[in-house]
N, C-alpha and C positions, 0 to 999 in steps of 0.2 A: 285931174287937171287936163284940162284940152290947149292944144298947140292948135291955133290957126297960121299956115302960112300965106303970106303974099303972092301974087302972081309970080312968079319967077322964069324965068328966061334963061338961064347959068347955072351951073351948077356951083359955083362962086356963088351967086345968091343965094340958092338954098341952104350951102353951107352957113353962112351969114344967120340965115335966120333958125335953122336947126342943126346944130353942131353934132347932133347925131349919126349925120350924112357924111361919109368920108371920102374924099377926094383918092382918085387912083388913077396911075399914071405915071410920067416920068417927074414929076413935079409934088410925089406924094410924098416924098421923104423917104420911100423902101427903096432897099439893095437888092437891086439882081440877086437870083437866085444863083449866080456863077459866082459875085462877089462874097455871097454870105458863104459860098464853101471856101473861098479862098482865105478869108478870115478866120475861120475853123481851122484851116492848114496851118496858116501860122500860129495860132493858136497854142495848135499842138506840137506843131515845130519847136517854137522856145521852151515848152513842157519839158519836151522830150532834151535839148538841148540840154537844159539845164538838170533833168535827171540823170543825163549820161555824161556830163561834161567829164568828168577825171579820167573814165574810162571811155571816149570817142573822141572827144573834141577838144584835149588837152593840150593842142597848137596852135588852137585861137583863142583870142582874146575872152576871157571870161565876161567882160563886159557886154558884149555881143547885141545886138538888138538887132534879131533874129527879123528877116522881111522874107516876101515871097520868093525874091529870087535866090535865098540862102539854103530851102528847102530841097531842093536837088544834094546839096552838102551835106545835108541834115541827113541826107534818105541814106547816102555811101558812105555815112561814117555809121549809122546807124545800122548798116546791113553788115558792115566790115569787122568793126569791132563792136559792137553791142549784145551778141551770144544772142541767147530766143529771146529772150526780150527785147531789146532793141530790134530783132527782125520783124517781131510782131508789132514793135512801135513805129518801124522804118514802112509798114504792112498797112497801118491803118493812115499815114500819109500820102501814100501812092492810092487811095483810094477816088 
């Protein structure tokens, strides 16, 4: 099967006529490569939250919905009372 395109002038055209051609840019739909690590932190921020809650984080609320800026909290209650595993959990979010 042969694909003829049209003259095209855009890459909006080309797209248009061969869906193959992917559009890149700030308008592509992808996340910074800063944002996809920051979502990985959190990630594993409420991971780790929620494996260590009885023994680190037994003075906030269980219900928690863990965001970027809780992750500092995460890291010193995780380095404080979490023994080597939580240091090694508290280790792989300071990354």
């Amino acid at each position: 099967m042969t694909r003829t395109l049209a003259c095209a002038t855009s890459a909006r055209t080309i797209e248009r006529f061969d869906p193959a051609v992917r559009r890149r840019g700030p308008r592509s739909g992808r996340l910074s490569s800063a944002d996809a690590r920051d979502m990985v932190r959190v990630r594993e921020a409420r991971r780790a939250f929620r494996d260590f809650y009885a023994q680190c984080f037994w003075y906030l609320d269980p219900d928690l919905r863990v965001t970027l800026r809780d992750v500092p909290e995460i890291v010193r209650g995780l380095r404080r009372n979490g023994g080597r595993k939580g240091f090694l959990a508290a280790a792989r979010l300071c990354r």
